[in-house]
C-alpha positions as protocol buffer text, in pm:
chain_id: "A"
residue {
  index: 1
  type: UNK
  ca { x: 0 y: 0 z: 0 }
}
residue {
  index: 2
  type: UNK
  ca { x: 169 y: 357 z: -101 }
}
residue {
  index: 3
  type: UNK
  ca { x: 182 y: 651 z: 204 }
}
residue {
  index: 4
  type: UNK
  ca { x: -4 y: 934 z: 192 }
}
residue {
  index: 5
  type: UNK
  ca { x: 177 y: 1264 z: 159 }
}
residue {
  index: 6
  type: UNK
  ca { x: 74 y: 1482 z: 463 }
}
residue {
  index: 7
  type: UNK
  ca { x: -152 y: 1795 z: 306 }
}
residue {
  index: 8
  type: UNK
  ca { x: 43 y: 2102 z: 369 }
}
residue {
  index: 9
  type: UNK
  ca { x: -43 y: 2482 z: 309 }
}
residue {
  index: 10
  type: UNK
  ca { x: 115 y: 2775 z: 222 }
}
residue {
  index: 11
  type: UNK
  ca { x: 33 y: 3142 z: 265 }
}
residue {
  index: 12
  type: UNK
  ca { x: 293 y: 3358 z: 134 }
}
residue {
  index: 13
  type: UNK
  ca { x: 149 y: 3706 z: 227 }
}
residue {
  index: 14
  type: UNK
  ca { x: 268 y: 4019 z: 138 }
}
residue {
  index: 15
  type: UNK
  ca { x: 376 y: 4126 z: 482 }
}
residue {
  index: 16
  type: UNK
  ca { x: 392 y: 3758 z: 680 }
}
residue {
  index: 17
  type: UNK
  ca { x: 378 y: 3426 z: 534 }
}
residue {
  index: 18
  type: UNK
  ca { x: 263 y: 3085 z: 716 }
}
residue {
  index: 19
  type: UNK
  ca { x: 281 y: 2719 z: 685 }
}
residue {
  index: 20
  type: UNK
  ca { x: 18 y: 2447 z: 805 }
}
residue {
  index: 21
  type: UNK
  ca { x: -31 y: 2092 z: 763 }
}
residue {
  index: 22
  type: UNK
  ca { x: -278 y: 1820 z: 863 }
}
residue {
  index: 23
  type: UNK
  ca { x: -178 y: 1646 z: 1147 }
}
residue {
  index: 24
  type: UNK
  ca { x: -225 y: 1286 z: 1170 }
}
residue {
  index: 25
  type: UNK
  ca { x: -600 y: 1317 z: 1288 }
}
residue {
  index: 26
  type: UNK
  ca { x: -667 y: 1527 z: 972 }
}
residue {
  index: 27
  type: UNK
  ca { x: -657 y: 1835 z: 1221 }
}
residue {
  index: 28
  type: UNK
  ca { x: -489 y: 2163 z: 1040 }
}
residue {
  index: 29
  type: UNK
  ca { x: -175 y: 2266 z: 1269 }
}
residue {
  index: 30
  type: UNK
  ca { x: 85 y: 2564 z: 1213 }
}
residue {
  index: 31
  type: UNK
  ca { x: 407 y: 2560 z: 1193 }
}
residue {
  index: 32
  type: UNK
  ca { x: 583 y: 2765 z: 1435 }
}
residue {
  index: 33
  type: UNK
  ca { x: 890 y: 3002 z: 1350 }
}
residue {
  index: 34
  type: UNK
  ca { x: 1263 y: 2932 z: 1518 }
}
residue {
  index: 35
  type: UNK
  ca { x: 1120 y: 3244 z: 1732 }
}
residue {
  index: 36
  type: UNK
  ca { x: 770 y: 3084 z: 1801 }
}
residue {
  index: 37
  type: UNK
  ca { x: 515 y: 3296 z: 1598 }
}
residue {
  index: 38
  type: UNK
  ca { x: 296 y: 3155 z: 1380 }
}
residue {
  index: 39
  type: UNK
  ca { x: 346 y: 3377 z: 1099 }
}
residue {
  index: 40
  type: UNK
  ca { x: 716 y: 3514 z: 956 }
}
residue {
  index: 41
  type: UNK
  ca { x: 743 y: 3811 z: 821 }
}
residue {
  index: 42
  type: UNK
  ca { x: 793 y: 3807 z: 414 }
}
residue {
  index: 43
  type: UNK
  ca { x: 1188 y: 3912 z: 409 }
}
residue {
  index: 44
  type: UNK
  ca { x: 1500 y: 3817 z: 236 }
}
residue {
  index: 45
  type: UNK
  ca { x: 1835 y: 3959 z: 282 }
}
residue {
  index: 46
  type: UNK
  ca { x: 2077 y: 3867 z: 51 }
}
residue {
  index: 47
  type: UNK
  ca { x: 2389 y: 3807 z: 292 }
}
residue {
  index: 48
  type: UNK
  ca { x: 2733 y: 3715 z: 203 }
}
residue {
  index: 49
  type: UNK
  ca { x: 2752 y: 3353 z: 371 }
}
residue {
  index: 50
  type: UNK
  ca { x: 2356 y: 3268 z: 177 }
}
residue {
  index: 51
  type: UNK
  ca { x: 2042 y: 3385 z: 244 }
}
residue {
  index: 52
  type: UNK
  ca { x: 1853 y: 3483 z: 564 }
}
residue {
  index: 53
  type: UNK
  ca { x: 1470 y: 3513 z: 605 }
}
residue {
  index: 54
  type: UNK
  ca { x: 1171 y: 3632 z: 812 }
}
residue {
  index: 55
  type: UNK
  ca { x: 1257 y: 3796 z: 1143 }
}
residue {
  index: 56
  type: UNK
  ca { x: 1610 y: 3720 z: 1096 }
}
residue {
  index: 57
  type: UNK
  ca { x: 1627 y: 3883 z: 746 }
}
residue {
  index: 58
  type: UNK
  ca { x: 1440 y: 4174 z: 872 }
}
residue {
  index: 59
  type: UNK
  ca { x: 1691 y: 4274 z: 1171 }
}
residue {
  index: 60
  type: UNK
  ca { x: 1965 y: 4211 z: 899 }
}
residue {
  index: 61
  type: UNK
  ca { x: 1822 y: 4462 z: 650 }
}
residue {
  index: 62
  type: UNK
  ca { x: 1787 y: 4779 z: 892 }
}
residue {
  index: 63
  type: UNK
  ca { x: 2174 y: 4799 z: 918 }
}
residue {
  index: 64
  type: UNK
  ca { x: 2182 y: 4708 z: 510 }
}
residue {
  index: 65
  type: UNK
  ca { x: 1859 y: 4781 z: 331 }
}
residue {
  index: 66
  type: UNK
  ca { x: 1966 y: 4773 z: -59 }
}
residue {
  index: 67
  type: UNK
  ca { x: 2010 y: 4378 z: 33 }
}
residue {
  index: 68
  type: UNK
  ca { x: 1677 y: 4307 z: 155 }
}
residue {
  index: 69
  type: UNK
  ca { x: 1391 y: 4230 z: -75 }
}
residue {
  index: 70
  type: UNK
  ca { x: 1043 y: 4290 z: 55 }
}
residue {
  index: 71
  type: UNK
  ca { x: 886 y: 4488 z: -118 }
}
residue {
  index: 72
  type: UNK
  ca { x: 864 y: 4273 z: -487 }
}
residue {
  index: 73
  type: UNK
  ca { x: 521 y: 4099 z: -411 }
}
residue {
  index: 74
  type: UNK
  ca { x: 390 y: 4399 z: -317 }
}
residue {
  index: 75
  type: UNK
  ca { x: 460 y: 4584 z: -632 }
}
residue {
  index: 76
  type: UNK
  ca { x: 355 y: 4309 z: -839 }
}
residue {
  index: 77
  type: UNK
  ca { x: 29 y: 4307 z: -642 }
}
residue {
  index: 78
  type: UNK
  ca { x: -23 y: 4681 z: -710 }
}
residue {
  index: 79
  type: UNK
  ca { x: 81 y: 4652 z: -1090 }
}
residue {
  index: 80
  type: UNK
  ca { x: -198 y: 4376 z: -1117 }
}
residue {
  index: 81
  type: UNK
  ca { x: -511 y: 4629 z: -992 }
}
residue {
  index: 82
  type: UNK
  ca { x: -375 y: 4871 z: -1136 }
}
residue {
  index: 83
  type: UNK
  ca { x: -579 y: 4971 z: -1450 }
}
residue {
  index: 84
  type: UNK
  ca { x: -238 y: 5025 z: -1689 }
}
residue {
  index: 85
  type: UNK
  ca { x: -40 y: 4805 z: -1839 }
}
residue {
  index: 86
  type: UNK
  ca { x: 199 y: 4628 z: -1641 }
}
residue {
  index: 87
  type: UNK
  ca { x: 589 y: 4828 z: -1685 }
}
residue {
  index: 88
  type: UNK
  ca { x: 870 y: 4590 z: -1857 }
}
């Protein structure tokens, strides 16, 4: 008989993203960050030794903001209801 892949979700928000899965009663739990929130905010920083995310890449970014993104999904967001043609 073949497993069954656990059902996982994703939320990747523009300001916090989330991950959930159903447990082994079928019941939807969270995953937790490394600092115990259940969401993490949407941030990469581009740093020298690889790359860092949420809370981590945040902190990172305010001493070195031209190596953070955060603001891409946001912009592409906006372009989308935006009644003009999206700029190439």
């Amino acid at each position: 008989m073949a497993k069954s892949c656990p059902a996982v979700g994703i939320d990747l928000g523009t300001s916090h993203s989330t991950v959930a899965y159903l447990d082994s009663d079928q019941r939807p739990e969270t995953l937790r960050s490394v600092e115990g929130g259940l969401t993490t905010p949407s941030v990469v920083f581009l740093d020298r030794s690889g790359p860092l995310v949420g809370a981590e890449a945040l902190e990172a970014g305010r001493d070195d903001p031209e190596r953070m993104m955060q603001i891409g999904r946001r912009e592409i967001a906006n372009e989308r209801n935006n009644d003009s043609p999206p700029a190439h």
